[in-house]
N, C-alpha and C positions, 0 to 999 in steps of 0.2 A: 406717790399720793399718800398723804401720813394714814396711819391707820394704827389702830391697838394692840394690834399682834405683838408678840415681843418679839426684841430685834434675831433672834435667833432663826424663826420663821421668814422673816421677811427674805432674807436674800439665799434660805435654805442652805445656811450655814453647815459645815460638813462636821457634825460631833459625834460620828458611829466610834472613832476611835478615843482611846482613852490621853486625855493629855500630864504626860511627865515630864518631867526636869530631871537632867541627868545630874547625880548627887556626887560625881566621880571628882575627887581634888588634882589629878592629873588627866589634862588630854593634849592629845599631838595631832587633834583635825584645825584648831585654830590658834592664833599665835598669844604674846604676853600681851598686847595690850585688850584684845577682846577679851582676854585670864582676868586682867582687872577689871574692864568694864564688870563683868559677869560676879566677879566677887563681889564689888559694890552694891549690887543690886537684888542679889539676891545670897550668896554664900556667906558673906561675912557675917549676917544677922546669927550663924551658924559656930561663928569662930573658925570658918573655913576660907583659906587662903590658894585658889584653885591657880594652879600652874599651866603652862601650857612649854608648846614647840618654841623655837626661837621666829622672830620677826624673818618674814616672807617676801620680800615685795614685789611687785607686780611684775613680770618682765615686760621690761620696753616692748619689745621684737610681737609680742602679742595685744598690743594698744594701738588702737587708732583713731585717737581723739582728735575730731574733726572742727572742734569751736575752745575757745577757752576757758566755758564752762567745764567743759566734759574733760578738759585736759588740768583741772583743780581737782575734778575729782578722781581720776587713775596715775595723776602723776606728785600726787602728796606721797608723804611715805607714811599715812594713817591707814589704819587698814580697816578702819570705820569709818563710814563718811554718813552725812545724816544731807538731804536735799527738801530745802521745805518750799512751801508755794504759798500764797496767799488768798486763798479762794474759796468759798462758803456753801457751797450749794451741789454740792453731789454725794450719790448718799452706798449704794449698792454695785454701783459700778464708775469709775472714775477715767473718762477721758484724759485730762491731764495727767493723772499720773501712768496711763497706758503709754502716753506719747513722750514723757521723761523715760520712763525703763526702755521703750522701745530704742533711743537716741541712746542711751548705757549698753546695749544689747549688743547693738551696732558700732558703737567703738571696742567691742572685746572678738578678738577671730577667733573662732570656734570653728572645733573639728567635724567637717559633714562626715567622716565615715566611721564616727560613733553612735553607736544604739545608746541613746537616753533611754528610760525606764521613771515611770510617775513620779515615783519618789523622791528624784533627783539621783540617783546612783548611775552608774554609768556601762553597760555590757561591752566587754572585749577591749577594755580602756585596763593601761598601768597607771594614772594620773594618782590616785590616791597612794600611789608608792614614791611617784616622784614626788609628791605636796610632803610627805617627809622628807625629804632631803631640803637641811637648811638651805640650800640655795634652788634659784627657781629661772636662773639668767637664759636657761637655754629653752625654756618652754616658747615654741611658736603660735601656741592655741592654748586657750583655757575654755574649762567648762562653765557656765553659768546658768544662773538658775532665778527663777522668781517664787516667793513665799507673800501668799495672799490670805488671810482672814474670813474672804469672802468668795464662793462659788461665782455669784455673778460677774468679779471682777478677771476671775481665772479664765472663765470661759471668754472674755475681750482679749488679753492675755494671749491666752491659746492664740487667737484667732489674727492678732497683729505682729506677735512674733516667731521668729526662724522656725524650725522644727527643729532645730538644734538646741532650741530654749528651753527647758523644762518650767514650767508654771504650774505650781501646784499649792492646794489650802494649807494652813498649818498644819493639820493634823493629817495630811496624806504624807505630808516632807520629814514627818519624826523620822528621823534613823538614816534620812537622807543626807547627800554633803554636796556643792559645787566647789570647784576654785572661787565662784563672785559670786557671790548671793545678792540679790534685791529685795528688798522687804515695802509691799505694797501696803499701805495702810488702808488706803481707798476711801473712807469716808473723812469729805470736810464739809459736814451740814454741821454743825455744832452742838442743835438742839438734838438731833437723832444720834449724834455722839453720846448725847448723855441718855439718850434712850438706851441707844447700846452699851453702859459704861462696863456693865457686869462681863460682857463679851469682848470687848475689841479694847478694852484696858484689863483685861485678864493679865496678870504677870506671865502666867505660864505659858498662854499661848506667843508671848511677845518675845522669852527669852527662847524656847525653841526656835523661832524663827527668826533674830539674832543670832544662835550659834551655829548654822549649817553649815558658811563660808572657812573656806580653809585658808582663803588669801585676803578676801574683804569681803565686809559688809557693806552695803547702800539702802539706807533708807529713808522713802519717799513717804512723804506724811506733808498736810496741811497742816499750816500753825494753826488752824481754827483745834485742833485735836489738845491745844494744852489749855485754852478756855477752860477745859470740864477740870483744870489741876488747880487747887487754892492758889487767890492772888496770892495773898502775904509767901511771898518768897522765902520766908522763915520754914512758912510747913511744907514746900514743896518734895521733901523729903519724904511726909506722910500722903504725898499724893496718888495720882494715878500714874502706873509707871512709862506712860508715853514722856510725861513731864518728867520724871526720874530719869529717864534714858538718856533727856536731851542735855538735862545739866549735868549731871554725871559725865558725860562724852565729851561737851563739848564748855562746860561751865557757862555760868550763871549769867555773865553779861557780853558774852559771847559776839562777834563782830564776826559777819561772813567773809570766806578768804574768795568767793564772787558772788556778785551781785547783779542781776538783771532780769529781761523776762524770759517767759517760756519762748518764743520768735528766736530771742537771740540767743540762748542755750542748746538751740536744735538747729541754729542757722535757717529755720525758715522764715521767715516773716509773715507767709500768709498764713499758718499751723493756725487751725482752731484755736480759741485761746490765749493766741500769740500775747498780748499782754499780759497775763499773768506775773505778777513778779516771783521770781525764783531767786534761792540763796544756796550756796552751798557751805556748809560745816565740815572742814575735815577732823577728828576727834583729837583732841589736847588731853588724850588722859594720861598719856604715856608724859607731859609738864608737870604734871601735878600730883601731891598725894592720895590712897586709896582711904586715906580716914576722914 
């Protein structure tokens, strides 16, 4: 129900913590092409050119993508994938994108006799030792993780996936890391997008929860989220960085590598929502140059 509160209140967004961007020109939790994503968007404006581990890819032996959507998006060798939907009207907690991460969740095996922890880190796990070692062929399970914006949509989150899964806001997952990260966007009302631009187009909440993944990133977002970015595709640059993300990763005129709806991406037919059309993006930055 709309209301005047600002969008901060409404879904009691979690801002006890302070949010930072790590200013560091080398890391070895994610690999070259998120180094570039990340420079583009934010380091270069700096004259920082930020490095990273060598490329990572997924092991097979820990996949099991059940539809040919899901097998575009863990069997590219991008280690960003961007998954958009077309749908208008959900605002603080988001069904669709609950039942897309949940269908990502479920094609990644995960280890039940690891202790998660909020943050995404992981108790009595060596994984962040193995995620350094350039190769990753032998791994039978990875960790994964969901990064939410919003409380309301964490606790749906919580409540649909494993307990294997960590789901948690941006600002509880600083410092945190998965092998797969998901990044929920959650709201595609358009006009409450732009209620909230200040919050949920914040750069800094958007690249912390971008870089947690040490193997890949998935991010689930409504195209109605680039509406609030100027048409003229000249200034998209000075936009809001949801729209920065997407051409940056994936460029400008962009053709998805699948194409269909939520039903057939999750192989349900009857799934709520089931027609929704869904596209997946796997990220072309690593074709292209960082200027």
């Amino acid at each position: 129900m709309p209301t005047d509160q600002p969008p901060e209140e409404l879904d009691g967004a979690d801002e006890t913590l302070p949010m930072t961007v790590e200013r560091l020109a080398e890391s070895y939790r994610f690999d070259s092409e998120m180094a570039r994503l990340l420079t583009q968007l934010e380091y270069q404006a700096d004259g920082i050119t930020l490095t990273a581990a060598e490329n990572r890819p997924l092991p097979d032996r820990a996949i099991d993508a059940t539809s040919p959507g899901l097998a575009t998006v863990f069997e590219s060798d991008a280690s960003v994938v961007l998954i958009t939907y077309d749908e208008r009207s959900h605002r603080m907690v988001n069904p669709i994108e609950t039942t897309l991460i949940g269908a990502l969740a479920g094609a990644v095996r995960t280890d039940s006799s690891e202790e998660t922890v909020p943050d995404g880190g992981t108790v009595g796990s060596n994984k962040k030792e193995q995620a350094n070692r350039a190769t990753t062929e032998d791994f039978d399970s990875l960790d994964f993780g969901v990064v939410t914006p919003h409380n309301a949509q964490r606790g749906a989150l919580e409540t649909a996936l494993p307990a294997t899964v960590t789901a948690n806001t941006v600002e509880k997952y600083q410092g945190g890391e998965r092998d797969v990260i998901a990044v929920s966007a959650t709201v595609s009302d358009p006009e409450f997008a732009r209620r909230e631009e200040q919050f949920l187009l914040d750069p800094r909440r958007l690249l912390v929860a971008i870089s947690r993944a040490r193997l890949q990133t998935i991010i689930v977002c409504s195209t109605a989220l680039f509406e609030v970015a100027p048409i003229d595709s000249d200034r998209l640059d000075d936009g809001p960085v949801w729209a920065q993300l997407f051409t940056q990763a994936v460029g400008r005129q962009a053709e998805p590598a699948w194409r269909g709806s939520l039903g057939e991406f999750i192989q349900q037919p009857a799934v709520a929502h089931a027609t929704v059309p869904v596209a997946v993006y796997p990220s072309t930055i690593s074709n292209h140059d960082t200027q």
